[in-house]
Structure formats: structure tokens, C-alpha cells
C-alpha positions in Angstrom: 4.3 49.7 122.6 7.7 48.4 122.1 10.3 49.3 120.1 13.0 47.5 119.2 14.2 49.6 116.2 16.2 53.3 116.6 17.0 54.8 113.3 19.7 56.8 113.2 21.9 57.9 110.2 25.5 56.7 112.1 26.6 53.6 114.0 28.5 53.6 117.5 31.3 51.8 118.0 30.0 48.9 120.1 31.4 46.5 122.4 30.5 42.6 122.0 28.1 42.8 124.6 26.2 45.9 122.8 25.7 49.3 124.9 23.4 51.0 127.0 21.7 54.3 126.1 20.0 56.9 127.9 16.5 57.8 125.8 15.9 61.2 126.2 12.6 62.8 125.2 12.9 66.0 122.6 12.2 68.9 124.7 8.9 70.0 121.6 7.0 67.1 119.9 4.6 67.7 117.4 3.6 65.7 115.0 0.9 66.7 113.0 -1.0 64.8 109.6 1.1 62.0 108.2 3.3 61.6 110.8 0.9 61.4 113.7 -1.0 59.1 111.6 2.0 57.0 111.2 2.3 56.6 115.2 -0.9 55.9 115.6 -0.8 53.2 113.1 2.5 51.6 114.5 1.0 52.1 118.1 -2.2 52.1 118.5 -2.6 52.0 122.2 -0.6 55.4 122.1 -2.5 58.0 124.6 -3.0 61.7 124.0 0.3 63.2 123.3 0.2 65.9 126.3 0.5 61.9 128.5 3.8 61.9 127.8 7.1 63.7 129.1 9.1 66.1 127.3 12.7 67.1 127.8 13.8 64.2 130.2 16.0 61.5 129.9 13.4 58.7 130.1 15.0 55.2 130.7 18.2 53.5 129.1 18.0 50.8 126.1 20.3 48.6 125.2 21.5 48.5 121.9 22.5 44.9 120.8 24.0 45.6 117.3 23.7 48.3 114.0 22.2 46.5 110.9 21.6 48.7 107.2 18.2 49.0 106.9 18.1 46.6 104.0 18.8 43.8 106.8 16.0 45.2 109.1 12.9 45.3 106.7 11.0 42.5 109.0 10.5 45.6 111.0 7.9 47.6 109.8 9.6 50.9 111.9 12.7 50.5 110.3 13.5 53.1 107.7 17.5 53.7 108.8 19.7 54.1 107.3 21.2 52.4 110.1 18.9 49.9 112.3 20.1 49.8 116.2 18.6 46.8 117.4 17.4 47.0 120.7 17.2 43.9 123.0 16.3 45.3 126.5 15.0 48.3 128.0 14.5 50.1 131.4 12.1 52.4 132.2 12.6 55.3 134.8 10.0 55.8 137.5 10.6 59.4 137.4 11.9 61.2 134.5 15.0 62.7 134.5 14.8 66.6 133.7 17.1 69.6 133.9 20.1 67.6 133.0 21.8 69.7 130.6 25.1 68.2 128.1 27.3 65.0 129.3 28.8 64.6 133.1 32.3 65.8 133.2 34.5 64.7 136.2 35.1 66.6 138.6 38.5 68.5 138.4 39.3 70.3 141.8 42.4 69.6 143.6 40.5 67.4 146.2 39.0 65.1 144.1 41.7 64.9 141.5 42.2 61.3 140.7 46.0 62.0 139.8 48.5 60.6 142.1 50.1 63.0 144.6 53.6 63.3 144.8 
């Protein structure tokens, strides 16, 4: 399945041309009762959940634009309260695991990108 809806309770600031974002898997995932009947019911060609990866950045989506969730409701996944629309996606071959917070640049003297004087 598709999706072309993220819910998320904030907006990013996005540029015209939208924004890329890695999707990362939660590291546990179990849904149980309602809630796994509610995936199955908005994907039914899901597999058995132990098919799927855990804890790894998966691919990057592209986020288009933020809508309220009252501007989304042709999408039956959209609950919000904000709607990121998603236009395009791409799929890693390989998850990505044991990549732990955001990249920081590096800081020593040799790689410093500060002008030398």
C-alpha cells in the first residue's frame, strides 16, 4: 500500500518545492484489536507484521504541503490534526539501522570549514 497521508500534530516550515523526509520505522510495533484491524482494513495486502523492519530509517517521502484535517477528509487515513501530503516516495533496498540522533558536522581542526588565517 500507499500512503500519501502522515498525521502529525505540527507543521514544518516548508519550502515551495515541499521537503524530503527520512521514514524511520518505531524500534516496537504492536498493534493489537482495533488498531490492527484498522490496518488491515486500510491495507489489506499488509503481510504478517514480523515481514517488516523495525528501528531503521526505511526510505525518504516527500512531503508536498500541510493541510488541517478538515481539508483532507477524501482521505480515509487522515485523522490529523495536520495532513502532510505526500507526493513521492523512495524506498531503501536495505534498511538503515543503528543510526542513532541527527548527523552533526564534523568539528576537528582538519576539517573545520572556517577560513584559516
Amino acid at each position: 500500500g500507499v500512503k500519501r497521508v502522515e498525521n502529525r500534530s505540527w507543521a514544518p516550515n516548508l519550502p515551495p518545492s515541499g521537503l524530503w523526509v527520512a521514514v524511520h520505522a518505531a524500534a516496537s510495533f504492536h498493534p493489537s484489536g482495533p488498531e490492527l484491524d484498522a490496518l488491515r482494513s486500510a491495507w489489506p495486502a499488509m503481510r504478517s507484521l514480523d515481514a517488516y523492519p523495525l528501528g531503521a530509517i526505511l526510505g525518504l517521502m516527500h512531503v508536498r504541503d500541510v493541510l488541517p484535517v478538515a481539508r483532507c477528509s477524501a482521505d480515509p487515513l487522515a485523522h490529523g490534526p495536520k495532513c502532510w501530503r505526500i507526493d513521492a516516495v523512495h524506498r531503501l533496498e536495505v534498511p538503515m539501522r543503528g543510526v542513532r540522533g541527527a548527523p552533526r558536522p564534523h568539528t576537528s581542526r582538519r576539517h573545520s570549514t572556517r577560513p584559516r588565517h
